[in-house]
N, C-alpha and C positions, 0 to 999 in steps of 0.2 A: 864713746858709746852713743847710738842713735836710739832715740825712742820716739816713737810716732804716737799720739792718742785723741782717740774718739771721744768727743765730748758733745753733749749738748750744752754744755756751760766751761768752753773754753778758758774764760777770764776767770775761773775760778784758780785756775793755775799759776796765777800772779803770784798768789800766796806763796809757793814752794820755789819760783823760778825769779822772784826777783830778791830773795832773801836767803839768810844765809849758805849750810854747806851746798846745796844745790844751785845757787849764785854763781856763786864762786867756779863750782864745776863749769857752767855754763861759760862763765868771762874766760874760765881758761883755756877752755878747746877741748875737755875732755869729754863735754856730755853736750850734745847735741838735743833739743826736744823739741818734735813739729806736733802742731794740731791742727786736728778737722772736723768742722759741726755738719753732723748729720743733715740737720736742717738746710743746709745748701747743697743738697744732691737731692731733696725732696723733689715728687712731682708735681707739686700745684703750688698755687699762686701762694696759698697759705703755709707752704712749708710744713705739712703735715707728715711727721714721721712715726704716727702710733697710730692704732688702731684695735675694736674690739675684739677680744679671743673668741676663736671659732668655738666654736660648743657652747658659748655664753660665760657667764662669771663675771667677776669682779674687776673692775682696774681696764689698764690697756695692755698692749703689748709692743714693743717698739718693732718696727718695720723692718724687716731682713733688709732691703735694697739700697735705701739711704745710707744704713751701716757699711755697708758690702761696698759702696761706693765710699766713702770716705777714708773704710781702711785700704782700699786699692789707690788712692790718692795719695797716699803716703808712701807705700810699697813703691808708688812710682819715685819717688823720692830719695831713695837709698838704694843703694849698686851691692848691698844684700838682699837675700830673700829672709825677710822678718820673719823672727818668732813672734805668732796674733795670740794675744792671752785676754781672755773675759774674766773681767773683776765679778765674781760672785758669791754668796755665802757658800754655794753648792760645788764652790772649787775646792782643790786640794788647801790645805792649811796651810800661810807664808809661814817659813819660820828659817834661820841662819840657812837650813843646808838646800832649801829654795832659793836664797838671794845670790848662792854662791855658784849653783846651776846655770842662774841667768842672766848672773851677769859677765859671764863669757860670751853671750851671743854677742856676735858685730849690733845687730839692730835686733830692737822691739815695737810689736804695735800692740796696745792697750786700749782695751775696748769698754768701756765706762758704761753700763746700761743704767734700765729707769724704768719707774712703771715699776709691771707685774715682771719683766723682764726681757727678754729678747725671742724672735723670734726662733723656734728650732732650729728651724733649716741653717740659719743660719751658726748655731754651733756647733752643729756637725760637719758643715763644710768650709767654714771659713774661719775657725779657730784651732789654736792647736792646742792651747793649756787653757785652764781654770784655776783659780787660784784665788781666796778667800781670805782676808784677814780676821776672823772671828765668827765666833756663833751666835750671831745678830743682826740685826735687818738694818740697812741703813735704807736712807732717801735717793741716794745714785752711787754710781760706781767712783765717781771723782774722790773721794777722800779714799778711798783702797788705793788708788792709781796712784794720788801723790805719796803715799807709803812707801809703795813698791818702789817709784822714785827715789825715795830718798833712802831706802833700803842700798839700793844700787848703788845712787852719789857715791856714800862713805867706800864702797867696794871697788872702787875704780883707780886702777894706778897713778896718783901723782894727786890724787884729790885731798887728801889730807894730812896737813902740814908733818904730822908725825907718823909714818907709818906703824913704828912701832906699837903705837896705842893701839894698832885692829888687835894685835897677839892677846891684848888683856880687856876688850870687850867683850857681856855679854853672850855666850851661846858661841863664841869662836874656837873657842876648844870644848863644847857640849857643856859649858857652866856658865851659870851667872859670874858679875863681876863682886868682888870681895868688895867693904865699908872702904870709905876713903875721909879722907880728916884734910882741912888747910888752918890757916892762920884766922883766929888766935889759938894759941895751944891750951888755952882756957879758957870754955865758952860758958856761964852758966852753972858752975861749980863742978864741970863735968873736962877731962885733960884728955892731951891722945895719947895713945899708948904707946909705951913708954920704946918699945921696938922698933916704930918709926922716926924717933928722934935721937937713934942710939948712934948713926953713921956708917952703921955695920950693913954692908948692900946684901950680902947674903940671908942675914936674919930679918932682913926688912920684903926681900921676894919670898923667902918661906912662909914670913907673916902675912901675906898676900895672896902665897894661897890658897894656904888656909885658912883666910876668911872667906877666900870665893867658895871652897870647899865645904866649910861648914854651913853657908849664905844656902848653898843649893843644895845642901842635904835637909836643910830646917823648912827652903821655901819651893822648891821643884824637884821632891827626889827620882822623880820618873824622868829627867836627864840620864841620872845612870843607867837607865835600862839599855840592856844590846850592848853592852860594854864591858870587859874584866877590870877588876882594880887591882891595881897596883897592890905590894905589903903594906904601903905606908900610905895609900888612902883605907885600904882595909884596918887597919889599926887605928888612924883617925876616926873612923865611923862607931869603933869599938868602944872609945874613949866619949865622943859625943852620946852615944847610949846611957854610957855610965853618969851622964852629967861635967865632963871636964871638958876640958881644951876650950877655953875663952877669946880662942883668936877673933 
């Protein structure tokens, strides 16, 4: 996978591309990541790529053509036509069944703004998605970008040692992941239960998931929305009502 991104603080990206899963991707061949600072397509001496909002107000707004240039800089760089996505609160919401959208595309360019934010013209014509990781203000688009990053990394064929762990991540089948226990089997006056150290594989995955099952009915039960259940998540839930099933 190719990703392209617009940064005015390129080196901030050290963080995600010289450390772990996204390292890794990178040493192996499967994730490719270029970037391009606005400020070098600027038109003046000073590399000015913000300016004040027409009508007045607060703040600046960063320059449609420096942008516009940087992400065609990249476009040139991949023998696909990129999906361009602008990091902003005002995007749609990241969440599994976005990461799994996008990361089928060949290539991505990721548009990092700052300031008060971007100039219009410029989202209208030269992006194709918006996309948000929360309901919160940050100070630039660079920490949504490396999410989204590393949202992908794990999604990408051959990047993670164990495939089988995506099946029990997280939001991969629309639930959280169940409680997990390692050694010692007595931490603190407190033991694992007793299911997982029975050797029985089958009572060990129904213990699993119905912890993820009960996990995400106690902490996210608007996962199950848009969805029918099963008889035996329907009877789980009956049972969690009443107070039982301690998985």
């Amino acid at each position: 996978m190719w990703i392209g991104i617009v940064s005015l603080f390129p080196e901030m990206f050290r963080a995600v591309m010289q450390y772990g899963l996204v390292s890794r991707a990178l040493a192996a061949g499967h994730l490719d990541i270029r970037l391009a600072n606005p400020r070098d397509f600027a038109a003046d001496k000073h590399r000015t790529v913000d300016d004040a909002p027409y009508g007045g107000g607060p703040g600046q707004v960063m320059m449609a053509e420096p942008l516009a240039q940087a992400a065609e800089s990249l476009a040139a760089r991949t023998h696909t036509a990129p999906r361009r996505i602008y990091l902003t609160p005002e995007g749609r919401p990241l969440n599994q069944q976005v990461v799994e959208e996008l990361v089928v595309c060949d290539s991505l360019i990721l548009i990092a703004g700052h300031y008060e934010g971007i100039d219009e013209r410029l989202r209208t014509n030269a992006c194709d998605d918006e996309v948000s990781i929360g309901d919160y203000v940050l100070s630039g688009g660079e920490l949504p970008a490396m999410v989204l990053v590393d949202a992908l990394a794990r999604r990408i064929p051959g990047v993670l040692g164990n495939a089988e762990s995506l099946a029990h991540e997280s939001f991969t089948a629309g639930r959280l992941e169940g409680a997990h226990y390692t050694r010692p089997r007595l931490w603190r006056g407190e033991t694992v239960p007793e299911t997982l150290l029975s050797g029985d594989h089958a009572a060990v995955e129904s213990w699993r998931a119905r912890s993820a099952f009960k996990r995400t009915y106690e902490r996210r039960p608007e996962l199950f929305k848009g969805r029918p259940l099963d008889a035996h998540e329907t009877t789980f839930i009956e049972d969690l009502q009443k107070g039982g099933d301690h998985a």
